[in-house]
C-alpha positions as CSV (number, residue, x, y, z in Angstrom):
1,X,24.0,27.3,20.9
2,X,23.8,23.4,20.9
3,X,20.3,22.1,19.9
4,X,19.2,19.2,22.1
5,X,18.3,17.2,18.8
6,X,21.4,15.1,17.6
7,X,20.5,15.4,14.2
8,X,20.3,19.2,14.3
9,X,22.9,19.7,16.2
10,X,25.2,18.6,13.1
11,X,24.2,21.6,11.7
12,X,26.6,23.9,14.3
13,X,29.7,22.5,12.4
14,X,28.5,21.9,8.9
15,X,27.5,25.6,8.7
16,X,30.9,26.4,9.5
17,X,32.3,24.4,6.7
18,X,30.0,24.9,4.1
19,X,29.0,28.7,4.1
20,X,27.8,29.8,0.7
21,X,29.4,33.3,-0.5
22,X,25.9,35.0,-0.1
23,X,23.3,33.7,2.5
24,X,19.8,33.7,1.5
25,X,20.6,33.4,-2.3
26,X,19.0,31.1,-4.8
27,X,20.9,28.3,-3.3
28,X,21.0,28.6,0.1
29,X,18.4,27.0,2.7
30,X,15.8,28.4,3.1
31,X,12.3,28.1,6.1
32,X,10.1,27.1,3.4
33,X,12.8,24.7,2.4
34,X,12.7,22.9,5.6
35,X,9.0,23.4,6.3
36,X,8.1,21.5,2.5
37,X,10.3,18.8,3.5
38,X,9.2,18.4,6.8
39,X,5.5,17.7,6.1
40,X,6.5,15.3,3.1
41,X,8.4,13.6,6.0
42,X,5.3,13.5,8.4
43,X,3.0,12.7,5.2
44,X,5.0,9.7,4.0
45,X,5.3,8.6,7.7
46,X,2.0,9.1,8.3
47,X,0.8,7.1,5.3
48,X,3.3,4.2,6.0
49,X,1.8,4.2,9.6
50,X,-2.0,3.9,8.2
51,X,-0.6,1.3,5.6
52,X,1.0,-0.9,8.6
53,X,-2.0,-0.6,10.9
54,X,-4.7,-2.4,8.4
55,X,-1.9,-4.7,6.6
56,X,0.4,-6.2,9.2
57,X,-1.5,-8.7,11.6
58,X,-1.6,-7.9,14.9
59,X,-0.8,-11.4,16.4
60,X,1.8,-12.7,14.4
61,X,3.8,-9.9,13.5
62,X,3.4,-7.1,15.8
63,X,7.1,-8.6,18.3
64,X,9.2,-8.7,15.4
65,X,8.0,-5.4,14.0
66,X,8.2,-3.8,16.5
67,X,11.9,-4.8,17.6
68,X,12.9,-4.9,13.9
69,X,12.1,-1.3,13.1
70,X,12.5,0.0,16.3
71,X,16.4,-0.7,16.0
72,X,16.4,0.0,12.1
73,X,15.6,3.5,13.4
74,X,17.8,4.1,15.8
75,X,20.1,3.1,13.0
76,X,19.1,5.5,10.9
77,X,19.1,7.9,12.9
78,X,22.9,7.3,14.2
79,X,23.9,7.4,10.7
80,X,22.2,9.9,9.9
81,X,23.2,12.5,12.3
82,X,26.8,11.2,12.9
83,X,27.5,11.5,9.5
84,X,25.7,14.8,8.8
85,X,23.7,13.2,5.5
86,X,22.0,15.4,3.7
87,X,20.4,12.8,1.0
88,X,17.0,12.1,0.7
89,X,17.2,8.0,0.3
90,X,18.4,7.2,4.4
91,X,15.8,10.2,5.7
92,X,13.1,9.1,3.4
93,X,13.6,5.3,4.8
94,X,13.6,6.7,8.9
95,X,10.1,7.6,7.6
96,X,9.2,4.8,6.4
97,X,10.8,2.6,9.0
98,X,8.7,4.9,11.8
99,X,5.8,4.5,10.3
100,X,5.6,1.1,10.3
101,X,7.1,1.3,13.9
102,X,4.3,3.5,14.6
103,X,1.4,1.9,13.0
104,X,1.9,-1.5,14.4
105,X,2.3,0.1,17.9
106,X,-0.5,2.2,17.7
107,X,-3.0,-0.3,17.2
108,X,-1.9,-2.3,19.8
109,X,-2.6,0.5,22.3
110,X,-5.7,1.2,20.2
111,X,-7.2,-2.2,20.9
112,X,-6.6,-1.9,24.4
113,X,-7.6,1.8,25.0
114,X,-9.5,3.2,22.2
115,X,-9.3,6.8,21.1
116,X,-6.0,6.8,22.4
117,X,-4.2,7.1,19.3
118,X,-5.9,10.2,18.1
119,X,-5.4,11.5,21.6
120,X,-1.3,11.7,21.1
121,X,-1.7,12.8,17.9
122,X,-3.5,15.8,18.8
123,X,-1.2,16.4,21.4
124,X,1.5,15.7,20.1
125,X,0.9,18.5,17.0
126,X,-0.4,20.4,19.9
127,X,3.0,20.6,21.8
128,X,4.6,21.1,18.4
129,X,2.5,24.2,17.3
130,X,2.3,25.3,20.9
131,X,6.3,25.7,21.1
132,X,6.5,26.9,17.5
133,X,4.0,30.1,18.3
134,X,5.8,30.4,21.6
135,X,9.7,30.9,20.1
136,X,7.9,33.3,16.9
137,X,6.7,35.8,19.5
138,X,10.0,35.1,21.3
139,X,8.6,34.7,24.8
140,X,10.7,31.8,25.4
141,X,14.5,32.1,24.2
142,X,16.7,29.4,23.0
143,X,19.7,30.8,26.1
144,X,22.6,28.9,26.9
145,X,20.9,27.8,30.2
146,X,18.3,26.6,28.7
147,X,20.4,24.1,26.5
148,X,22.3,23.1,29.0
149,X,19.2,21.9,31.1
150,X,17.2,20.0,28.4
151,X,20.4,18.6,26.8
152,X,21.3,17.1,30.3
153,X,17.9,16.2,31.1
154,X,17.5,14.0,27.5
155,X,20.8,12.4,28.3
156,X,19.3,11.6,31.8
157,X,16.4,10.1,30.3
158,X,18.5,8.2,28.1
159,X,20.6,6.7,30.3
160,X,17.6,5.9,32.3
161,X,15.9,4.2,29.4
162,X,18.4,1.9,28.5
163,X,18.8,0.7,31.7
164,X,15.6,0.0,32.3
165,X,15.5,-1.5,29.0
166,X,18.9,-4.1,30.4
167,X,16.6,-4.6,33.6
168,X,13.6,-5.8,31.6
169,X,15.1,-7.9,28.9
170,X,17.5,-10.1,32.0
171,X,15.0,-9.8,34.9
172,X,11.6,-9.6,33.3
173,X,10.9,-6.2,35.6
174,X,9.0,-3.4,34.6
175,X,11.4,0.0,35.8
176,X,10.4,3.4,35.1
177,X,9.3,3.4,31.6
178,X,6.4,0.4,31.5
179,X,6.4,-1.7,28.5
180,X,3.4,-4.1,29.0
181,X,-0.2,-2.0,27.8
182,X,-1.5,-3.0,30.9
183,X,-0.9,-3.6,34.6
184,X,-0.3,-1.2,37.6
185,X,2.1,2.2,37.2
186,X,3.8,3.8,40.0
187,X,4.2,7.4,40.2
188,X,7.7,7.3,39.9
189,X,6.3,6.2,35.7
190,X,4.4,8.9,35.6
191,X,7.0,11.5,36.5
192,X,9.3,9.9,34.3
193,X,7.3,10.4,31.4
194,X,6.1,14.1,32.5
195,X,9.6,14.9,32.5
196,X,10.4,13.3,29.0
197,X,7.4,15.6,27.3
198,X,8.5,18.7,29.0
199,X,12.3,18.2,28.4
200,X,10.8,17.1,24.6
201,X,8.7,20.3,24.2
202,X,11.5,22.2,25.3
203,X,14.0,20.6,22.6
204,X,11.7,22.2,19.7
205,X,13.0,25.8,20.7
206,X,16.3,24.5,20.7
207,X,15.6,22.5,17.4
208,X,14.1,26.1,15.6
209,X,16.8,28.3,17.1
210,X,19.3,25.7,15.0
211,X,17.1,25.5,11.9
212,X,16.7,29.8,11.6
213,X,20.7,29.9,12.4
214,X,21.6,27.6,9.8
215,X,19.4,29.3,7.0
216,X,21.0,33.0,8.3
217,X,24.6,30.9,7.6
218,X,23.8,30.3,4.3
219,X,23.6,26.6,3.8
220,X,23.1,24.8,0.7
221,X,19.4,23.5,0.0
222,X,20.6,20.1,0.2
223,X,20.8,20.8,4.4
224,X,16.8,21.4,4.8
225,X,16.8,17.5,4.4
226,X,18.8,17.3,7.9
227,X,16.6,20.0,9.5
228,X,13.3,18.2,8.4
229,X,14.8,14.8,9.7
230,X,15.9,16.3,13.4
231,X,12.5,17.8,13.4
232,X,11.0,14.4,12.2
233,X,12.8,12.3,15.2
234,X,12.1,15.2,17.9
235,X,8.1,14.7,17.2
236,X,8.4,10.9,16.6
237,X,10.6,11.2,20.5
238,X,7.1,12.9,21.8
239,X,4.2,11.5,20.1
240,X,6.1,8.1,21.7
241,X,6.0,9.5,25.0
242,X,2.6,11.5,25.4
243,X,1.2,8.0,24.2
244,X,2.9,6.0,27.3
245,X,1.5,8.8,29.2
246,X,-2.3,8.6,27.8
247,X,-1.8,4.7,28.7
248,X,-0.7,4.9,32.2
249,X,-3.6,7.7,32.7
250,X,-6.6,5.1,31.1
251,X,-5.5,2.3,33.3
């Protein structure tokens, strides 16, 4: 089973290469492993973000910020996965680079529609929890079929997005996905976005499904760093997309 998260879905091959004799032993991966790491992630990011929103002006250097770190984490996040890294250093700068990402953003849609901020957080943990209990008491399965429909819809999306992104930057049109924090959204926008938290919800039973296969494989501890970073860019991919959604919904 392929996880829909290209940082997890590293993990098929590496546990391959890099069984240890017995799984589940004092050095193998472990749940806890990647739960502890995973909310020091969200922590740190979360911090970073709080830092950004009162330090960095809004006026001056909210543009640059945002394009800066926006492509510094997509970087990372390349890198990251492509390589299969399991070091702290890179992972520990995606959070710090999305947090700033994050912070600056969110208080530009906080100025403009406040309360909103809280609203995708909520959500977005929401979504998060929601799938969690829903794989534990295995009423929805992590199936073939199921991978192969939210890994084609993301790559859908994707393509989508940075075409959309081509048309703004040469035409100055807004496409699908709506950049400017105000002005009128067509349906298509909100469908667009609907699609992108469902196909993103979906992802996290792919994402665990990966995570509990890779501690049964026996990987070393080092790998929980990797499964706390895919889970770390699958919520950073929603919280981004239930906030567009809140936006288009206040105008």
């Amino acid at each position: 089973m392929r996880s829909a998260n290209p940082v997890l879905d590293r993990l098929e091959d590496t546990s391959r290469g890099h069984r240890l004799p017995g799984a589940g032993g004092a050095e193998a991966v472990t749940v806890d492993d990647v739960v502890t790491r995973t909310v020091g992630l969200l922590l740190l990011t979360g911090v970073t973000a709080a830092v950004a929103w009162v330090v960095v002006p809004q006026a001056v250097w909210v543009p640059a910020a945002l394009a800066g770190t926006a492509l510094a984490g997509i970087a990372l996040v390349l890198v990251v996965s492509l390589r299969g890294i399991t070091h702290p250093a890179p992972i520990v700068g995606y959070a710090l680079v999305q947090g700033l990402l994050l912070g600056v953003a969110s208080r530009a849609f906080e100025l403009v529609y406040p309360g909103i901020v809280a609203q995708a957080v909520v959500g977005t943990f929401g979504v998060f929890l929601g799938m969690a209990l829903l794989y534990r008491a295995r009423l929805v399965r992590a199936t073939p079929r199921l991978a192969r429909l939210v890994v084609g819809t993301l790559l859908g999306l994707l393509a989508v997005t940075v075409v959309n992104l081509v048309v703004r930057l040469v035409s100055g049109r807004q496409g699908l996905e709506i950049y400017s924090l105000t002005g009128e959204v067509g349906w298509l926008s909100y469908a667009f976005s609907v699609v992108a938290i469902i196909a993103g919800a979906l992802s996290f039973i792919l994402d665990f499904d990966q995570v509990e296969r890779s501690v049964r494989a026996g990987l070393p501890r080092r790998y929980a760093w990797l499964c706390a970073f895919g889970l770390l860019v699958g919520l950073v991919f929603l919280y981004w997309q239930i906030l567009r959604l809140l936006s288009y919904l206040r105008r």
